[in-house]
N, C-alpha and C positions, 0 to 999 in steps of 0.2 A: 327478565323478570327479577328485578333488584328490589320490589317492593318488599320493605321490611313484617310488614306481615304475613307473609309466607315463609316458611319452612321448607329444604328438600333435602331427600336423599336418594341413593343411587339409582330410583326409579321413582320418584315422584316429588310435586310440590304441592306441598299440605301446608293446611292450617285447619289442624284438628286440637278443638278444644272441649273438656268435659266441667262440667259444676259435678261435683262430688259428695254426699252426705252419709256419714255415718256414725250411731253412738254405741255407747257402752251398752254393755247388757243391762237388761231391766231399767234404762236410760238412767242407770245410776248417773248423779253429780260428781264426779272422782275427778273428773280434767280439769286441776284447778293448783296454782301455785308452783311447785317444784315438776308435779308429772306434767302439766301441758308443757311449760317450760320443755321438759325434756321429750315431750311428744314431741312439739317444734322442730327442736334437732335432729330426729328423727326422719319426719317426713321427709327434709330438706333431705337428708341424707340418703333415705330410698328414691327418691326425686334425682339427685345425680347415679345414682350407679344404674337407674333405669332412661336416662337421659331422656329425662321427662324435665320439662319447665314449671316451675309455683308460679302461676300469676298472680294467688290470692289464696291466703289463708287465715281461718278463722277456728279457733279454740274456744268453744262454751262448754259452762261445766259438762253437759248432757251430751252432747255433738260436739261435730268436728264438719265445715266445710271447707271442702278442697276446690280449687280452680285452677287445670292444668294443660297444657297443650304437651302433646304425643303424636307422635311417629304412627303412619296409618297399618303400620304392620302389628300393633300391641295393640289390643283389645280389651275395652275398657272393662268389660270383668276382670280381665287376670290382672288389671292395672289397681285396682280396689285391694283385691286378694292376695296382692304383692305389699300396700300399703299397711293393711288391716293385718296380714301375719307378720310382718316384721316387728311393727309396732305394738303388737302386741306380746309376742315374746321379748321384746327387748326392755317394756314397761314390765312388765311381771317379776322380769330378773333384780329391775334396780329396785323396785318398790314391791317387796313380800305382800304388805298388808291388801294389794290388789288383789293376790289368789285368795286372800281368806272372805273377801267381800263379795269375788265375783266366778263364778265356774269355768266363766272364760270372758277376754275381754271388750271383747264386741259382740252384738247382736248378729247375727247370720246376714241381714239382709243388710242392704244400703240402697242410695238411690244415685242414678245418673244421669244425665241430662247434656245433650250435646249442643255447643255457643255456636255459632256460625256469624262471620261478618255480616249476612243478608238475611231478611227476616225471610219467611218459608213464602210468603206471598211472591216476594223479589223471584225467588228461584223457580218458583211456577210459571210467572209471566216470562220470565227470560226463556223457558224452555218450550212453551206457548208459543211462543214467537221466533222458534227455530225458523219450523218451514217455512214463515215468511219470508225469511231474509233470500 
């Protein structure tokens, strides 16, 4: 199995991928100029110490979408919550005027959504047609 889109590790070959969504508190507009800037760097950076891949990222003032592929043993809650805390303590420290705008700096919730190379019909008919074979 040399096909480049799979992923493995010591017990599996994955190709686990999540779309990511989340904003600032009260979807304030603050991710804009020097803090996305430095949001960027950021994620990138929690992205390698959690040897997670960026396929895709996108900075708007209000939101942040993330698109990343992950090892099947991390779970995509604690993969947000690992994003969303660094990133936010790390924004707060370099830009004060964030604490006085915001109580804290993302909204609690976010959204996830898992990619798969095969749409969910594919994966129904293929398993439909187990016994057949």
């Amino acid at each position: 199995m040399s096909d480049t889109r799979y992923r493995r590790n010591a017990g599996s070959v994955y190709s686990l991928k999540y779309h990511m969504v989340w904003c600032p508190k009260y979807r304030r507009k603050v991710l804009i100029g020097d803090i996305a800037e430095e949001l960027r760097s950021l994620l990138y950076q929690k992205a390698q110490e959690l040897d997670v891949t960026i396929e895709a990222l996108e900075i708007m003032p209000d939101h942040v979408h993330l698109f990343i592929e992950s090892d099947p043993t991390e779970a995509p809650q604690r993969l947000a919550n690992q994003f969303k805390g660094y990133t936010s303590r790390m924004l707060r420290q370099k830009f004060p005027q964030l604490c006085s705008r915001l109580p804290s700096m993302w909204s609690r919730s976010y959204y996830v959504g898992s990619i798969g190379h095969v749409s969910d019909e594919t994966v129904k008919r293929y398993i439909g047609m187990q016994k057949q074979s």
